[in-house]
C-alpha positions as CSV (number, residue, x, y, z in Angstrom):
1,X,0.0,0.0,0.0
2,X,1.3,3.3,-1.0
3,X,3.0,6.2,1.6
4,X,-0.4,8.8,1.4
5,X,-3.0,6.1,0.4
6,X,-1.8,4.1,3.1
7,X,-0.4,5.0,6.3
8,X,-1.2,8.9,5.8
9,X,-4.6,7.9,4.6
10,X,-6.6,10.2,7.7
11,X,-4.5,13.0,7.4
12,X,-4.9,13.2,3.6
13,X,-8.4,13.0,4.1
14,X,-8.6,15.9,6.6
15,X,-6.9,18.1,4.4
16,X,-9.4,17.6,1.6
17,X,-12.1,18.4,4.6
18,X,-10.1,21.4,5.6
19,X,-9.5,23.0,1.8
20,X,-13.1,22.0,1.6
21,X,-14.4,24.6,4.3
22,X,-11.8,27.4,3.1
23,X,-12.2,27.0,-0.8
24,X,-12.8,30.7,-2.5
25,X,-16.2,29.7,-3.8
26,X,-14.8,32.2,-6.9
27,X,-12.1,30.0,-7.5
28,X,-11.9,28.4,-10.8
29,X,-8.5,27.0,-11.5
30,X,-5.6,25.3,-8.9
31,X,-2.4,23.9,-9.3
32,X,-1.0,21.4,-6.8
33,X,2.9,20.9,-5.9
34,X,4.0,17.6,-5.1
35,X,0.6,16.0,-5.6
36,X,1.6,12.1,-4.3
37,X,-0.9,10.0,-5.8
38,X,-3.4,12.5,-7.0
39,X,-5.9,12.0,-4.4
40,X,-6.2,15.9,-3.3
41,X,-5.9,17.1,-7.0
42,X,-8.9,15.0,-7.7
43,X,-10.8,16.7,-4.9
44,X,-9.7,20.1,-6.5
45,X,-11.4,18.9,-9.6
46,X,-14.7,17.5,-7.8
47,X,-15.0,20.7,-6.0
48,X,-15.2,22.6,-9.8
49,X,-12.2,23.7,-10.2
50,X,-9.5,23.1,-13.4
51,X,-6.7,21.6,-11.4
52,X,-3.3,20.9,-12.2
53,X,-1.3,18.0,-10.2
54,X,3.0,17.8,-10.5
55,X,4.6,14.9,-9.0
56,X,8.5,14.1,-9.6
57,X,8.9,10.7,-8.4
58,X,7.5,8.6,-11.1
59,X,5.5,5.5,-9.4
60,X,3.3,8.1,-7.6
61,X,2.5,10.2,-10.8
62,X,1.5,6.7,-12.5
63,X,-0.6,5.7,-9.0
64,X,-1.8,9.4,-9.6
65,X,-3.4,8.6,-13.5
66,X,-4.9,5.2,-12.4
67,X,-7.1,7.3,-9.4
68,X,-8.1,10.1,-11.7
69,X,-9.5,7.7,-13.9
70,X,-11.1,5.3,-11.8
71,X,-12.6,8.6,-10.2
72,X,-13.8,10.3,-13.1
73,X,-11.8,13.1,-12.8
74,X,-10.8,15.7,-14.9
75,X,-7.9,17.0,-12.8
76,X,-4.7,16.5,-15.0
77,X,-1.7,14.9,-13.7
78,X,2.6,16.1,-14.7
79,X,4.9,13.7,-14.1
80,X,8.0,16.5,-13.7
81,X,9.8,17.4,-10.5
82,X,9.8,21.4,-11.0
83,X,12.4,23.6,-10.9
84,X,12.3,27.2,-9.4
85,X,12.7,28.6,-13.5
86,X,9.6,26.2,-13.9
87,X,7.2,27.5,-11.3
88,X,8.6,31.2,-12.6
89,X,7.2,30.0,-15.9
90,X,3.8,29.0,-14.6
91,X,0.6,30.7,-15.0
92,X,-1.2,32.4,-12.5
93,X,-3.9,30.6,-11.0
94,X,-6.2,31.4,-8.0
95,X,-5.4,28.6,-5.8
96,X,-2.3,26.8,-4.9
97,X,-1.6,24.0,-3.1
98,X,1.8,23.4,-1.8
99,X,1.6,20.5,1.1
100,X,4.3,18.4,2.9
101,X,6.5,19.9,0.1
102,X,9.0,22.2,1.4
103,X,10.9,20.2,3.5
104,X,12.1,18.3,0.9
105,X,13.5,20.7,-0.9
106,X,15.1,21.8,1.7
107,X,16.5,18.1,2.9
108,X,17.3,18.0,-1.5
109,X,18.5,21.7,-1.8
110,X,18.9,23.8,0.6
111,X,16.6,26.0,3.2
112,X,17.4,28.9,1.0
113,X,16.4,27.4,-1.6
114,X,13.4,26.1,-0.5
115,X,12.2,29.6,1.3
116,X,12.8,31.0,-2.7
117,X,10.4,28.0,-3.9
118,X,7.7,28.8,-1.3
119,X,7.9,32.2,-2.1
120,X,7.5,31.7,-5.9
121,X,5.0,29.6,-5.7
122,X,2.9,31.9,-3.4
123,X,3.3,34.6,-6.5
124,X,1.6,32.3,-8.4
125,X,-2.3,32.1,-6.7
126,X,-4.5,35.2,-6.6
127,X,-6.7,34.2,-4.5
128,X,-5.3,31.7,-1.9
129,X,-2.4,29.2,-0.9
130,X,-3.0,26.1,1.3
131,X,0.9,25.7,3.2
132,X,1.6,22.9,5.5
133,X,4.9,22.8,7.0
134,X,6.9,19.7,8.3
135,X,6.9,20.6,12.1
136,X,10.4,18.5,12.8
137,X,14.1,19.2,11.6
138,X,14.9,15.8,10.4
139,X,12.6,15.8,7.7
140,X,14.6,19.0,6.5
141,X,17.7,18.1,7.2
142,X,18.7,21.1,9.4
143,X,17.8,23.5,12.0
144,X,15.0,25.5,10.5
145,X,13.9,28.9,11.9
146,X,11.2,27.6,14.0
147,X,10.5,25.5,17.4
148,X,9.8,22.2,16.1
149,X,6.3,21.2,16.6
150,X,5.5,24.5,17.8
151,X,2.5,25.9,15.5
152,X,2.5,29.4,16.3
153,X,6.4,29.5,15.6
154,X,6.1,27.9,12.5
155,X,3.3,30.0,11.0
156,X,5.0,33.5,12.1
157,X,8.4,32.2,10.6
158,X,6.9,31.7,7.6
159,X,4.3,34.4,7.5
160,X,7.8,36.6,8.0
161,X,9.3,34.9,5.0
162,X,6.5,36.2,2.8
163,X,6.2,40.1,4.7
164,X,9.5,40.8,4.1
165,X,9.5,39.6,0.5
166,X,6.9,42.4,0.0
167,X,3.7,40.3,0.1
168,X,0.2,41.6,1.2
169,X,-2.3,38.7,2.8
170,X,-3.9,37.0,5.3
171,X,-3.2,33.8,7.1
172,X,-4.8,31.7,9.4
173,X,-4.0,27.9,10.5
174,X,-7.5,26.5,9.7
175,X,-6.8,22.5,10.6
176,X,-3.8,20.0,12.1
177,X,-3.8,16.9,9.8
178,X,-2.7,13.6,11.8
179,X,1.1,12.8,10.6
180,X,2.5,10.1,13.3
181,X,5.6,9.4,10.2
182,X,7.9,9.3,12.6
183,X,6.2,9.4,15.7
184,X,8.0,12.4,17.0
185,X,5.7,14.8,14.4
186,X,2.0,13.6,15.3
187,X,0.2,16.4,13.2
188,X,0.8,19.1,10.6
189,X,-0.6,22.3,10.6
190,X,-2.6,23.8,7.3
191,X,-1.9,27.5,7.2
192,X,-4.2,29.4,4.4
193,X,-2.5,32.1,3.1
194,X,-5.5,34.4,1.1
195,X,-5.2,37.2,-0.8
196,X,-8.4,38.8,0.1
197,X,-9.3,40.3,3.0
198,X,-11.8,39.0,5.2
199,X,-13.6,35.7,4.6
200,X,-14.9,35.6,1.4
201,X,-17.5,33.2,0.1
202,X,-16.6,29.7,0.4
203,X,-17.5,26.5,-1.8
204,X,-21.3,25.2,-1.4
205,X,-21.8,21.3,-1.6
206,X,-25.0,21.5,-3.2
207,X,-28.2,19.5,-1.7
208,X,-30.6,17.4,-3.6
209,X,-33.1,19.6,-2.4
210,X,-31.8,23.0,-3.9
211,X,-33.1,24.8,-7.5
212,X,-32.9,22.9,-10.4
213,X,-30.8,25.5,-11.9
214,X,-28.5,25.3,-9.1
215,X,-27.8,21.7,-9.2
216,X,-27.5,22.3,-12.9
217,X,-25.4,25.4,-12.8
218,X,-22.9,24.7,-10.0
219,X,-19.6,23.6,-11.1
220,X,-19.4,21.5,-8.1
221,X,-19.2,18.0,-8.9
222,X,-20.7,16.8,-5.8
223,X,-24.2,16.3,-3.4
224,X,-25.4,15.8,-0.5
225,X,-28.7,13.1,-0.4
226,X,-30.3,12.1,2.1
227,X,-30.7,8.3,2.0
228,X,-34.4,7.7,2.1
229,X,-34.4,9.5,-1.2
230,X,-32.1,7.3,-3.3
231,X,-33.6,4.4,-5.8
232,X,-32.7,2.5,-8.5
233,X,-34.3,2.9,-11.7
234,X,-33.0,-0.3,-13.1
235,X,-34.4,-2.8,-10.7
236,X,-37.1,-0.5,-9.2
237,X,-35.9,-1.0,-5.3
238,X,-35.2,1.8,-2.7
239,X,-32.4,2.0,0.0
240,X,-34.2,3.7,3.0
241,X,-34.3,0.8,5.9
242,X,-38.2,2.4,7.1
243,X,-40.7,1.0,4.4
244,X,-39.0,0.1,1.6
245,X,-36.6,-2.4,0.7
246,X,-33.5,-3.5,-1.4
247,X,-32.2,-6.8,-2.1
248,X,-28.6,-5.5,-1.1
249,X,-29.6,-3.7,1.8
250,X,-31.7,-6.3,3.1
251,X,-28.3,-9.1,3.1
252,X,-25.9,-6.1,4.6
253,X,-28.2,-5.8,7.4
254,X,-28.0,-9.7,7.7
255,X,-24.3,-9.8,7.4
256,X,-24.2,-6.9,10.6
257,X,-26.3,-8.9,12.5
258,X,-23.6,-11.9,12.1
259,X,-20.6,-9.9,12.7
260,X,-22.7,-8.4,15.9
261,X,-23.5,-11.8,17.2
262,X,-20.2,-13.1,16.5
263,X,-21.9,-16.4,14.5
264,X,-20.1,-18.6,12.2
265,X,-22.8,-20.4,10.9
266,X,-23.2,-18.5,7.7
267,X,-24.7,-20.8,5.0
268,X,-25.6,-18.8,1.1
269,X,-29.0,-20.9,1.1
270,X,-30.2,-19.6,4.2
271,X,-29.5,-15.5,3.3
272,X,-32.2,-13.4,1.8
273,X,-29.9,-12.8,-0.9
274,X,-30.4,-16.3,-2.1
275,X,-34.3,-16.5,-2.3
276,X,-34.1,-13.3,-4.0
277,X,-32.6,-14.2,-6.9
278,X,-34.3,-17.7,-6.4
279,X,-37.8,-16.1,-6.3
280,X,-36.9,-12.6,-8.5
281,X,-36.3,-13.7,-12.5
282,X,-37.7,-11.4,-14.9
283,X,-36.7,-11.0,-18.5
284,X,-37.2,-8.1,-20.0
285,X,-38.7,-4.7,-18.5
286,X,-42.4,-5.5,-18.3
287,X,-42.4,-8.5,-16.0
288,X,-40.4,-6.3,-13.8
289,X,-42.9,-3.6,-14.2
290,X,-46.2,-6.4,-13.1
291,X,-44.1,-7.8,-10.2
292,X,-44.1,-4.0,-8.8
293,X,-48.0,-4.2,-9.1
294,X,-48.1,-1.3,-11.9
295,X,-50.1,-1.4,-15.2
296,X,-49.6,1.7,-17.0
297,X,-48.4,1.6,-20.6
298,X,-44.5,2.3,-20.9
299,X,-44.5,1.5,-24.5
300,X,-41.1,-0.1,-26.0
301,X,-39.8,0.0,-22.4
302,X,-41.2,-3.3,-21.7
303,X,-39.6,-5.1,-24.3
304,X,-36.1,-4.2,-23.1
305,X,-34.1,-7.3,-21.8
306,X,-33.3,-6.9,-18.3
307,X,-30.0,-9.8,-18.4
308,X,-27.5,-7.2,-19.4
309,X,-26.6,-3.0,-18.7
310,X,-28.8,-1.3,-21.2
311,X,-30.5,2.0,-20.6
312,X,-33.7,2.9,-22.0
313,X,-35.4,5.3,-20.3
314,X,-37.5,8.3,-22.4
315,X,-34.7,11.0,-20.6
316,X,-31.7,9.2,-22.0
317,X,-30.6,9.5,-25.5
318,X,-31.0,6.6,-27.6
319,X,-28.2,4.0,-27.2
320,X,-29.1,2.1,-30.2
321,X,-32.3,1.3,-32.5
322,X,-35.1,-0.8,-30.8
323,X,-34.2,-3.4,-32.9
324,X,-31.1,-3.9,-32.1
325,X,-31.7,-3.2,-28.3
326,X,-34.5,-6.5,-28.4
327,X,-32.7,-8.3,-30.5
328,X,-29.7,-8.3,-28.1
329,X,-26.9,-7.3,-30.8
330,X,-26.5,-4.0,-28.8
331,X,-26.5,-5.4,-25.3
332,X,-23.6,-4.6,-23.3
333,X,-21.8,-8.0,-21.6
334,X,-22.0,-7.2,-17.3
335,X,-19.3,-7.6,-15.4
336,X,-18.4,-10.1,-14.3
337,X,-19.5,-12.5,-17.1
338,X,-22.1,-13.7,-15.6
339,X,-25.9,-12.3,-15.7
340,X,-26.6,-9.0,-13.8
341,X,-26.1,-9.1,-10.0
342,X,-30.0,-7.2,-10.0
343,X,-32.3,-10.3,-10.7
344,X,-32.2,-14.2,-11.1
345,X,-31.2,-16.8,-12.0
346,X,-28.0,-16.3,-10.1
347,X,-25.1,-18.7,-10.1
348,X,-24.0,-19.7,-6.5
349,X,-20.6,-18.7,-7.0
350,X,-21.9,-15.6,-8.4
351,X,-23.8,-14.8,-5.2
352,X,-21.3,-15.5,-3.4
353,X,-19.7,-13.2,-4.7
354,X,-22.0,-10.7,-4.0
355,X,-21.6,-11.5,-0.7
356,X,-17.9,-11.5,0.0
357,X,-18.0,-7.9,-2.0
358,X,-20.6,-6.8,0.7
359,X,-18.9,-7.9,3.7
360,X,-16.0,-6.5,2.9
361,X,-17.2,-3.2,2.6
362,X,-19.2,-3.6,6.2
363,X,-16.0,-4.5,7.4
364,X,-14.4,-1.7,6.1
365,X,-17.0,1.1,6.2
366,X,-17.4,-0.1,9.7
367,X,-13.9,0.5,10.9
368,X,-12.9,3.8,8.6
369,X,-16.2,5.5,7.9
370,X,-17.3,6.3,4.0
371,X,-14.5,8.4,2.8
372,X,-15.5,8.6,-0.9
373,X,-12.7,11.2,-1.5
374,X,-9.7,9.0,-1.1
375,X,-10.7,5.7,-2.3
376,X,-10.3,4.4,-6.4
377,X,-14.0,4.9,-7.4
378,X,-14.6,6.1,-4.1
379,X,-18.3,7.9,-4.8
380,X,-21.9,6.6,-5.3
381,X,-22.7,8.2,-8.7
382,X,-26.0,9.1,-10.1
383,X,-28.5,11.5,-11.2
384,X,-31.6,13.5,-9.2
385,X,-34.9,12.9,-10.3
386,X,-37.2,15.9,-9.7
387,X,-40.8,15.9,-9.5
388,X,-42.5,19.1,-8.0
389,X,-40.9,20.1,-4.9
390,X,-40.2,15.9,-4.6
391,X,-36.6,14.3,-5.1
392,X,-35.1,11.4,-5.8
393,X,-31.6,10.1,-6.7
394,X,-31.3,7.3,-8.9
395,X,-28.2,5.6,-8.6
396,X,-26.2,5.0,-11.2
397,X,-22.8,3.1,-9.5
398,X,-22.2,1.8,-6.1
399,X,-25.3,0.3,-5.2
400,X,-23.2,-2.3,-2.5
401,X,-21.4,1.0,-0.8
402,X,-24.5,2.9,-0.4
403,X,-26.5,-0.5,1.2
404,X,-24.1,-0.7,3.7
405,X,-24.0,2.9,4.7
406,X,-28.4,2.2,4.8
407,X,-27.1,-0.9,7.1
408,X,-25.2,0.8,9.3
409,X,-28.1,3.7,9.6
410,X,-26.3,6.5,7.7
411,X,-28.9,9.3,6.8
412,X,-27.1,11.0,4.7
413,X,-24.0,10.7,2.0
414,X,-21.9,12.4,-0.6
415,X,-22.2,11.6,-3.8
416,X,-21.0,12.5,-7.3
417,X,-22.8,13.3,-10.4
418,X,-22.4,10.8,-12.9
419,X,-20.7,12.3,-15.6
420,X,-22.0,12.2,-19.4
421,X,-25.7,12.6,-18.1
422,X,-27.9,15.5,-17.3
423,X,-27.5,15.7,-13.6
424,X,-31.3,16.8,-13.0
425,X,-34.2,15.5,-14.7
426,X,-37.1,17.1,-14.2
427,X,-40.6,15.8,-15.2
428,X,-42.0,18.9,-16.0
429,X,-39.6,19.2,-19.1
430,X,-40.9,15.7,-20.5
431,X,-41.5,17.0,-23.8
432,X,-37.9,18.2,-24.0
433,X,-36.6,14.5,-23.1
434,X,-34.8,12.9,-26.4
435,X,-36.9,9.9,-26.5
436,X,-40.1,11.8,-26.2
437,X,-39.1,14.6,-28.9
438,X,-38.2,11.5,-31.5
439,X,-41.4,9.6,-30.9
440,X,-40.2,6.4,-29.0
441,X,-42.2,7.1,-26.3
442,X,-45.7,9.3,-26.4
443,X,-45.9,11.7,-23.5
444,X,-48.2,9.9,-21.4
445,X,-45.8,6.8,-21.6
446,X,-42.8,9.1,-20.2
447,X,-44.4,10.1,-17.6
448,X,-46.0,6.4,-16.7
449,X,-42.0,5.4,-16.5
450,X,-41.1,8.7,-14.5
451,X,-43.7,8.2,-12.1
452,X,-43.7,4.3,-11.7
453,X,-39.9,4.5,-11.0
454,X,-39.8,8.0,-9.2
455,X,-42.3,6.1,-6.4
456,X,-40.8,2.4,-6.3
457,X,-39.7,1.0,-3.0
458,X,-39.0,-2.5,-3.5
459,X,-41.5,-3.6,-1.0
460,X,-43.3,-6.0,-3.8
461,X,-39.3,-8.2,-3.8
462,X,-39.4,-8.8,-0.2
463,X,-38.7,-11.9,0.6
């Protein structure tokens, strides 16, 4: 396991917390010095911003690519140790990010040359730099001109360093971030330097519940829902534990109850992940449809094979002709190879499967929390679905993660918007939704699937 992903992983993750609270909600671009594996850069870019990540060593800059694109991100990642000419020959940008940094150059280099860096690199922002000092003189090398792990002493030696290089700003220490690497530095301070004076307008993490045109217009990547509103349109179940039901929460909550017990008697026959799929096998959309009890007309919908990942809906652009969607040339294989994890027939390997995924995550949920932020594919993704002053999101990825957050009686989450679709759809623009404008579906079928789907709870599955 890697140095930040690994034994740093808390601290990392309160200094995404920390920039979080602090962000100039202006802010639009961000460059970050000596990235690591990417993990806070990717933050940078799920908070809206353009962001910019440079790492010299060459495993961690690789480490960095694979999390940026197994988190969607659009953060871009250099693979160049940079120079003082180098930052000199940067743009400006309104945030900066220079973390555990400095004392390496100054360990490599020299303190003098490191005070130039940090000074450089403050040119650069125009709105804000987020600093955190090493608070030990091993890790530079030399006697710096500061108590060690002293915070006021460290801040005012460098808040000196940038007054008497003619600098205007502000600083505050706004967080400690655990270290513990060696023991003898147990935290880190994160010192905002800001441009402005005054606390300006920080980031807002938008809420299911706000404007359409805010969730539309933000450039914030992220959401807060609360978990009693979050379906799934594809196999028409719900996650909130309090009248509704979902196969995945319903075999979480099982698991807990083992792990709380301390029993050792699990057998797959016996879980009610097992007589799901034994008693749950539709085919294609409409059997799914009767075995929720509705009986509206959803048009071509119903003829839609359920075995494989295919999307339908009237709100999604077509993926292929109908033809080739009920004919099967178009269907996209699951993984793994075998038939969908949502219905039966399921193999038992398969579900067990299932299961060892699920308990893993207890496990792990259970001991560090849901920290979306620094985990590969870390967020539940999906889409809100709007109806009136009513909301629902429909999850598109991480339908195991968010049943055992429902298991373990989380209320609410972050999530992420899954990119390539509209993030809000609203039912009152159904004549504006692509497979209503082409004449696939009629108006009245639309809104049959909106409504059918916006209301589901999975009760009808119970088993």
């Amino acid at each position: 396991m890697s140095y930040q992903l690994g034994a740093r992983l808390e601290g990392v993750r309160q200094n995404i917390n920390l920039i979080k609270l602090h962000l100039d909600a202006s802010a639009k671009t961000a460059i970050d010095i000596g990235c690591n594996e990417g993990v806070v850069t990717c933050s940078l870019d799920s908070f809206g911003l353009k962001a910019f990540g440079f790492e010299s060593e060459k495993k961690y800059a690789e480490t960095a690519d694979t999390f940026q694109i197994h988190n969607f991100s659009q953060a871009e990642i250099c693979n160049i140790a940079l120079s003082l000419d180098d930052i000199e020959q940067l743009p400006e940008v309104d945030v900066v990010l220079f973390l555990s940094v400095n004392q390496q150059l100054a360990k490599i280099y020299s303190r003098e040359y490191s005070e130039k860096f940090l000074l450089e690199v403050f040119k650069k922002c125009t709105k804000q730099m987020f600093f955190q000092p090493c608070m030990i003189y091993e890790k530079y090398g030399e006697v710096q001109g500061f108590i060690e792990n002293d915070i006021n002493s460290a801040k005012e030696y460098f808040d000196n360093l940038l007054y008497e290089a003619g600098e205007i700003f502000t600083s505050q220490v706004v967080g400690l971030s655990v270290n513990g690497i060696p023991p003898s530095e147990p935290y880190r301070p994160l010192i905002l330097y800001s441009r402005t004076i005054g606390r300006g307008q920080t980031i807002k993490i938008p809420s299911i519940n706000d404007t359409v045109s805010l969730l539309r217009d933000t450039s914030v990547k992220l959401c807060n829902v609360e978990l009693d509103k979050c379906i799934s349109s594809r196999d028409m179940q719900a996650f909130s534990k309090d009248g509704c039901w979902h196969r995945f929460v319903e075999m979480s909550t099982y698991l807990l109850s083992m792990v709380q017990e301390k029993r050792n008697d699990f057998i797959y026959e016996n879980t009610p992940l097992f007589h799901y799929y034994e008693k749950v096998r539709p085919s294609v959309f409409s059997e799914l449809w009767t075995l929720t009890g509705k009986t509206e007309d959803i048009g071509v919908l119903g003829s839609m094979p359920l075995n494989k990942y295919v999307s339908w809906m009237p709100w999604f652009e077509p993926a292929d002709t109908v033809e080739n969607i009920t004919s099967g040339i178009s269907e996209q294989p699951d993984i793994p190879e075998w038939d969908s994890h949502a219905f039966g027939p399921v193999a038992k390997d398969a579900g067990l499967q299932e299961v060892d995924r699920l308990y893993k995550l207890l496990i792990k949920i259970s001991n560090e929390g849901y920290n979306p932020e620094v985990n590969y594919d870390g967020f539940i993704r999906g889409y809100i679905m709007r109806r009136g002053s009513e909301s629902r999101f429909s999850v598109t990825a991480g339908q195991h993660r968010l049943a055992i957050l429902a298991a373990l009686n989380y209320k609410t989450c972050l999530v992420k918007f899954q990119p390539g679709m509209g993030r809000v759809i609203d039912v009152a623009e159904v004549e504006t939704w692509p497979m209503v404008k082409n004449g696939i579906y009629s108006k009245q079928q639309a809104l049959n699937i909106f409504n059918g789907i916006f209301d589901v709870n999975g009760l009808s599955f119970s088993v």
